[in-house]
C-alpha positions in Angstrom: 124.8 92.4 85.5 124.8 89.8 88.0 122.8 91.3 90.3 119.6 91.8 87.8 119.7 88.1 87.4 117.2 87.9 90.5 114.1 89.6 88.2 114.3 87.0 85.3 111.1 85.4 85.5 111.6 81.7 83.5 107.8 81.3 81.7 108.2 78.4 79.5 107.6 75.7 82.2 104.6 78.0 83.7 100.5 76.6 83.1 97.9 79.1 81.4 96.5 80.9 84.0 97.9 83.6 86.9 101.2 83.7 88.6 102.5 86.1 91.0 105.9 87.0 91.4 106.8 89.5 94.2 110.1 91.7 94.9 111.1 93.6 97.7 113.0 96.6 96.7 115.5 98.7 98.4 118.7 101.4 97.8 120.7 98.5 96.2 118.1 98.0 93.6 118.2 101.7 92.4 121.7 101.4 92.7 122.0 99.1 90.0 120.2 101.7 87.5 123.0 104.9 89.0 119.4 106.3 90.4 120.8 108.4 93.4 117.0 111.1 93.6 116.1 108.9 96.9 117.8 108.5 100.3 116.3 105.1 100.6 113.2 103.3 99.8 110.8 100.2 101.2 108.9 99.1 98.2 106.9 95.8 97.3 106.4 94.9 93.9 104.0 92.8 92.9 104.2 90.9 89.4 101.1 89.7 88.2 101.7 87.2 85.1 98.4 86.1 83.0 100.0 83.7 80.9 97.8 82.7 77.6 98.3 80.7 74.8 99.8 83.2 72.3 100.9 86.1 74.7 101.4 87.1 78.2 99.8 89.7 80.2 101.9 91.7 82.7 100.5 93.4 85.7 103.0 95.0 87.9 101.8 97.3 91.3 104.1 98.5 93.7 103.5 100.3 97.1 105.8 101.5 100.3 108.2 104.5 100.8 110.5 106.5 99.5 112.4 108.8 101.7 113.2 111.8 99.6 114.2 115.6 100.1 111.3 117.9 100.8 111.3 120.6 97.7 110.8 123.6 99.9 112.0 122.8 103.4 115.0 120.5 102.7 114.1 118.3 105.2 114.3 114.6 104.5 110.6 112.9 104.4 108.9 109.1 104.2 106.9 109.4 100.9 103.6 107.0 100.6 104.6 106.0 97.0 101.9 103.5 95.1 101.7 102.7 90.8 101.0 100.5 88.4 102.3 99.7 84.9 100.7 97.0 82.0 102.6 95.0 79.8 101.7 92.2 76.9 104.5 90.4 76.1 103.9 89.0 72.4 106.2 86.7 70.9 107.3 88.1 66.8 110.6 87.5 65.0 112.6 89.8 66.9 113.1 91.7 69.9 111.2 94.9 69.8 110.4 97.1 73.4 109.3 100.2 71.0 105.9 100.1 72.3 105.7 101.7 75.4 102.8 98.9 76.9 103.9 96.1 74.5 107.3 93.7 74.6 108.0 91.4 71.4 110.1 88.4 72.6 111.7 86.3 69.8 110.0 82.9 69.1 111.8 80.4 71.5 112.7 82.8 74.4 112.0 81.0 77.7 112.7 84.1 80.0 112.3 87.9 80.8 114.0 90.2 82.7 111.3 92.6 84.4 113.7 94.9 86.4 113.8 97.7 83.9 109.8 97.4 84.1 110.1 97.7 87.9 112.7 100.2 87.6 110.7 102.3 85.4 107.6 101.7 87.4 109.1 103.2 90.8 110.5 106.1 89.0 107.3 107.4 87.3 105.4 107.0 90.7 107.8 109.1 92.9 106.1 112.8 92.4 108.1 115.3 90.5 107.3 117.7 93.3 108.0 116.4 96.9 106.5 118.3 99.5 106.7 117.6 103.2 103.1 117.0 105.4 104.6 119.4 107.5 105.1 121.8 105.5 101.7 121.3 103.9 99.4 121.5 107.0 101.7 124.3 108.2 103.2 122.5 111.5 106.8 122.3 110.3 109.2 125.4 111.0 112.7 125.9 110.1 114.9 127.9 109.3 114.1 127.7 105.4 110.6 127.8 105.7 111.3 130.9 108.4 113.2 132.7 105.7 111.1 131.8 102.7 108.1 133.9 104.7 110.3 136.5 105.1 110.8 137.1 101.2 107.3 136.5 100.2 106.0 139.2 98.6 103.4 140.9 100.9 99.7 141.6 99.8 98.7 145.3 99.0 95.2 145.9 99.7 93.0 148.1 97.5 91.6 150.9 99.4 88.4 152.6 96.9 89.6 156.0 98.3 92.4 155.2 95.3 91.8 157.3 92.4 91.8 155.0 88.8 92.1 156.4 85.4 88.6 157.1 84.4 89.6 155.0 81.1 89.5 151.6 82.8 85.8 152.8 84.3 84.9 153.1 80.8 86.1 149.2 79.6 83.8 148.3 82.7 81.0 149.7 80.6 81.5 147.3 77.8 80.9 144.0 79.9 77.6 145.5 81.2 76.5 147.3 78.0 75.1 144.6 75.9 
């Protein structure tokens, strides 16, 4: 994948110390990984490498948009989405990305592809459950929201003028009886 080619961050000529490496993301990005869950997205990603003498550390934060489909109302919304994600990169005898904070590069690797990390890292910080403002401080009406009211079950209220089986009276009596 040509396109990926743009996230390969080359360490070997890098000092000890901190580099930052930042992206800006957008639809073509996600594209690249067949992720279709957004309409669109505005994110920075930041890239934080500590490089040490036997290992790297990897701080990556993002923050910006997603537009996305509200869950109840249907409506498309611009979603505040911010996350972080830590990586070591150790170096071993072979490739190994088991660990879900720790990479193992083979000895002599001079580069690392970090958009899967950024990939994953946007993914986990969209919310599973994506609910419009609107929706949520109640100024938002459609058509959806109009007929969702409609179904929701209505309250009954207890009046005490009810009569109730004189057995639950007697369960009462075993909280207070001690």
């Amino acid at each position: 994948m040509r396109k990926l080619k743009d996230y390969e961050i080359s360490f070997a000529g890098l000092k000890q110390g901190t580099h930052q490496f930042d992206y800006q993301i957008d639809k073509h990005f996600l594209e690249l990984f067949s992720f279709d869950e957004v309409n669109d997205i505005h994110q920075t990603v930041t890239v934080e490498l500590n490089k040490k003498s036997t290992l790297m550390e990897l701080h990556f934060r993002n923050k910006g948009t997603v537009n996305v489909i509200c869950d109840v109302s249907a409506e498309p919304f611009d979603l505040e989405v911010t996350g972080e994600l830590f990586l070591v990169v150790n170096f071993g005898e072979e490739y190994n990305d088991d660990e879900d904070e720790l990479l193992i590069l083979p000895h002599g690797e001079h580069q690392m592809n970090v958009a899967q990390y950024i990939y994953e890292l946007i993914v986990l910080s969209i919310p599973a459950k994506r609910v419009h403002p609107d929706v949520l401080n109640g100024t938002m009406h459609s058509e959806v929201l109009d007929r969702l009211e409609a179904l929701t079950p209505k309250e009954t209220v207890y009046s005490p003028a009810e009569t109730i089986d004189p057995r639950w009276d007697n369960l009462k009596n075993l909280i207070t009886d001690k």
